[in-house]
C-alpha positions in Angstrom: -16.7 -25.0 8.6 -13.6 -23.2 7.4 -10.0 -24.7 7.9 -8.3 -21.5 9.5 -4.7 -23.4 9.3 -5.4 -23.6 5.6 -7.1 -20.5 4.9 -4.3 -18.5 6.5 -1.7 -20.5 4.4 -3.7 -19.4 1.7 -3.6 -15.9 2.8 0.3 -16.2 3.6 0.7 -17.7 0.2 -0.5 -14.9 -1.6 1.0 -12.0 -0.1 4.6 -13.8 -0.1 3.6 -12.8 -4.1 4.1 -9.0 -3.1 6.8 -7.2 -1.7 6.1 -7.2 2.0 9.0 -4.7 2.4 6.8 -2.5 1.2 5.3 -0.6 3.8 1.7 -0.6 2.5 1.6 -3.8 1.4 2.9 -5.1 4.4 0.5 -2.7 6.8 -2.6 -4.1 4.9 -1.6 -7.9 5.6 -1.4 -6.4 9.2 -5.1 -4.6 8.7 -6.7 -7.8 7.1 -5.3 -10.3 10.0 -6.9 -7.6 12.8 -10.1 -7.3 10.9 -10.9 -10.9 10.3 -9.9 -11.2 14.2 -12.7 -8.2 15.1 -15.3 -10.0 12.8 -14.7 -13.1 14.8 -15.6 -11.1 18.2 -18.4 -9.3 17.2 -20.1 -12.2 15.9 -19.6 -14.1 18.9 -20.9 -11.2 20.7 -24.4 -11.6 18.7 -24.6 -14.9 20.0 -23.7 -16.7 16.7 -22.0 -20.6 17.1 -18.9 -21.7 15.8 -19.4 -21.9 12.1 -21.0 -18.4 11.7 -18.3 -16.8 13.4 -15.5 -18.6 11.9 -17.4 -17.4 8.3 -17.0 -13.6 9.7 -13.9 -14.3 10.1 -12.9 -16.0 6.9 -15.2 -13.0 5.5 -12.8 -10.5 7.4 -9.8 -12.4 6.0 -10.6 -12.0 2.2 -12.5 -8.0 2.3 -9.4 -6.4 1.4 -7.7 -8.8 -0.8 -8.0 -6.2 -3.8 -5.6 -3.9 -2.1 -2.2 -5.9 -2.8 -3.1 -5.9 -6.1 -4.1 -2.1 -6.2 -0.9 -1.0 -4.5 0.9 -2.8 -7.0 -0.5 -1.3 -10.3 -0.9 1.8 -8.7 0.7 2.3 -5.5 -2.3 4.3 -4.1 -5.3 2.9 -1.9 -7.5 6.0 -2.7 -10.0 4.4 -4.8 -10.8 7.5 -6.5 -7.7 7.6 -8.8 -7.2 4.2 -9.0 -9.8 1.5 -8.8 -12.8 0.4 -6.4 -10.7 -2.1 -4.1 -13.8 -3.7 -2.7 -15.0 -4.6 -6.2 -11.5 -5.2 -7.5 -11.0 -7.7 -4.7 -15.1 -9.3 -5.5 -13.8 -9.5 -9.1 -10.4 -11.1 -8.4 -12.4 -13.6 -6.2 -15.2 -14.3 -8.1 -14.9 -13.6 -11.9 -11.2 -14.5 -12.2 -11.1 -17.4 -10.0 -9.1 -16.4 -6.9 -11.4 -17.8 -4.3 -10.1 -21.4 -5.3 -6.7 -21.0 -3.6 -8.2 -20.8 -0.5 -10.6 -23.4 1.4 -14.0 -22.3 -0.2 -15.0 -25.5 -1.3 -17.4 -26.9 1.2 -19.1 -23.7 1.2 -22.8 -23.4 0.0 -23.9 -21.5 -2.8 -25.5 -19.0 -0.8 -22.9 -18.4 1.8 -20.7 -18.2 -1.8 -23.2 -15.2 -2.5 -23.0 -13.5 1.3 -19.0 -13.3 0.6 -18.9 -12.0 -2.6 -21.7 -9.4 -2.1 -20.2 -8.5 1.8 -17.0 -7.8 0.2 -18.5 -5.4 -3.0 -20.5 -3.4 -0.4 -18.4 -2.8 2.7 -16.5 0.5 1.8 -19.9 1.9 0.1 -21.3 5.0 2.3 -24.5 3.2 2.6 -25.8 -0.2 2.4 -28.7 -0.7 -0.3 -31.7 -1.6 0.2 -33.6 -4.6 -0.2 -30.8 -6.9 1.7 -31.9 -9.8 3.4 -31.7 -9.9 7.0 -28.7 -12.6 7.0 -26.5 -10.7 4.5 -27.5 -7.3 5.9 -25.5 -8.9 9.1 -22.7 -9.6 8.0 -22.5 -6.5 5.7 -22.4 -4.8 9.2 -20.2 -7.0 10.8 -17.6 -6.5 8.2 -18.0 -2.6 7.9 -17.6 -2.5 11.7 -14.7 -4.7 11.5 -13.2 -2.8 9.4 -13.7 0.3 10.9 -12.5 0.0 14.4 -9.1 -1.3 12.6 -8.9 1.7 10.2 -8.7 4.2 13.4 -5.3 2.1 14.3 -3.8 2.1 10.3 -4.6 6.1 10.3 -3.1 6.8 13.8 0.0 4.5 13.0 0.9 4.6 9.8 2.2 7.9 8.4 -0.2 10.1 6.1 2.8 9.6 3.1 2.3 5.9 3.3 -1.3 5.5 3.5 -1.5 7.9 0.5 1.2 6.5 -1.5 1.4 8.5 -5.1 -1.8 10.3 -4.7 -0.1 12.5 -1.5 0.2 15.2 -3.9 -3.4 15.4 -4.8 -4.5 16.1 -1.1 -4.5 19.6 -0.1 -3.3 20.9 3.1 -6.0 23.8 3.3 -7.0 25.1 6.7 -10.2 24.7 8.6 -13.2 22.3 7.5 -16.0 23.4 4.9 -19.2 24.1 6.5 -20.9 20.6 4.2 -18.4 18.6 5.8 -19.3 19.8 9.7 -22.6 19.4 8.7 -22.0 15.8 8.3 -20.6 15.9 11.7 -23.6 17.8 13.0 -25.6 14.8 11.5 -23.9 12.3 13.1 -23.0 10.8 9.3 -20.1 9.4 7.4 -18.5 11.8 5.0 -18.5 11.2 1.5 -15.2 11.5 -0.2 -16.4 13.8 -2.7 -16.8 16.8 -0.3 -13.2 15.9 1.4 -10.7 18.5 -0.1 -8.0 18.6 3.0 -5.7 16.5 5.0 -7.6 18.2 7.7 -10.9 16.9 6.1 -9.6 13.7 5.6 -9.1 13.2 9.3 -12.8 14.7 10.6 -13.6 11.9 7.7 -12.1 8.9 9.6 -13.3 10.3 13.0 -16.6 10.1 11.7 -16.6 6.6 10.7 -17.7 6.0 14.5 -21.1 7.7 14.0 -21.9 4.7 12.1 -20.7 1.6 14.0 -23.6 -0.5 14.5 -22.6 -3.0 17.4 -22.0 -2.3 21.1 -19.4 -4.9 20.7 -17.4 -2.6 18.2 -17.7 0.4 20.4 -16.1 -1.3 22.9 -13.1 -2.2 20.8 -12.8 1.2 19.9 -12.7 2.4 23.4 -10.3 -0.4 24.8 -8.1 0.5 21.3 -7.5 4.3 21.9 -6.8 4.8 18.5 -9.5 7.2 17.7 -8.7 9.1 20.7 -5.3 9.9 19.2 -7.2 11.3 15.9 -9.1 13.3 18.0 -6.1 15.3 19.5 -5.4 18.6 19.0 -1.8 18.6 20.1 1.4 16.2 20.3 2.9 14.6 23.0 5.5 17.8 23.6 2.4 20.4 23.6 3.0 21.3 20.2 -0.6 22.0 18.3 -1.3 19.5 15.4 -3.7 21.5 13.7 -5.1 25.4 13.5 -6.5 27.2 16.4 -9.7 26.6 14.1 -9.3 22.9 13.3 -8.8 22.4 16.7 -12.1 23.8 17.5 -13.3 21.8 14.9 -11.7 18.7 16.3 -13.9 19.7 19.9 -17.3 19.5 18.0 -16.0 16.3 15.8 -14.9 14.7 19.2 -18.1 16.0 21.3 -20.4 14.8 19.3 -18.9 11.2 19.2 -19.1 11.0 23.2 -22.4 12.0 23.2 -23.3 9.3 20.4 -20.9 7.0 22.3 -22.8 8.4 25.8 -26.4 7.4 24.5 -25.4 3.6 23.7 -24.0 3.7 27.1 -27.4 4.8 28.3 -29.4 2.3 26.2 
């Protein structure tokens, strides 16, 4: 069983070693707290006791620990200029030793193993095959986790912050490209090599819904409203956010989602 008290002093501990005035670094702590909290609930909704869901949640509190780290030696989260964060963070943990400042010790090997690998593989596009059923799980848990909290950092936090000094690498551009509506089309996630545009970038998190695998998550993300607000084509004076092409854009991006949404519903 994990001590929470302890694991969060742990947690509190070492992001007191990074400047929490700084608006990413602060934001992510924010992130990581919300996440761990969302892997908690969807584990209790798949009917698992105490102890598993206290591990999704522990799981949910160390996923993103790379990031402080990244933000400081290279103030960008966009992995592809910088570094993998969800192998940084695996490596910090694992092969340097971090995982001893928080309360891993009573852990078993193998749930040692599920951590580690759950946090390498969940920002990958896919999941590999050959996972066993109990760390295919909580891969999911974790990915789902993560998303439904990543449609609240991109709807609050300003496109300059979440960038950091990469901002000048993303182009402004104008409508989507026809591979990246095709992922819509397809009901898939994006990959970040066909994303070219702040415009794309946004379709991109949208589309992180098409692959949420629990009802439980859905129904964070419709009690949050967050993705709502990425889906909107115009501010709260009237003012459009985006082309009279994005917009249309937006309409298939956001149709498609309610009819994914509308057939869980159903089942």
């Amino acid at each position: 069983m994990i001590d929470r008290g302890k694991a969060e002093a742990a947690f509190q501990a070492y992001t007191s070693g990074y400047d929490l005035n700084d608006s990413m670094i602060r934001h992510k702590a924010e992130h990581t707290r919300r996440v761990a909290e969302n892997c908690e609930r969807i584990a209790e909704s798949l009917g698992m006791d105490s102890g598993c869901a206290g591990f999704a949640w522990f799981l949910g509190l160390l996923h993103d620990i790379g990031r402080f780290e990244q933000v400081r030696r290279y103030g960008t989260f966009v992995d592809a200029v910088s570094v993998d964060h969800a192998e940084f963070g695996a490596d910090l943990l694992f092969r340097e030793n971090l995982i001893s400042r928080f309360p891993a010790e009573g852990l078993p090997e193998d749930r040692l193993v599920l951590l580690e690998t759950a946090i390498r593989l969940h920002n990958k596009l896919t999941l590999p095959d050959g996972l066993d059923g109990n760390t295919r799980r909580f891969c999911e848990i974790i990915r789902d986790a993560d998303k439904t909290d990543i449609f609240r950092v991109v709807a609050e936090l300003p496109f300059e912050q979440r960038i950091g000094t990469s901002r000048g690498l993303i182009a402004e551009g104008d409508e989507a490209s026809g591979a990246v509506m095709e992922c819509v089309l397809q009901h898939r996630c994006i990959p970040r090599a066909i994303r070219r545009t702040r415009f794309e970038g946004r379709i991109a998190h949208c589309c992180l819904a098409f692959e949420l695998v629990f009802p439980e998550s859905r129904r964070i993300v419709r009690e949050q409203g967050f993705l709502n607000r990425l889906l909107a084509e115009y501010d709260d004076a009237g003012k459009p956010l985006w082309t009279e092409k994005e917009r249309a854009q937006l309409r298939v991006v956001r149709n498609e989602i309610e009819r994914t949404f509308g057939q869980e519903e159903e089942e």
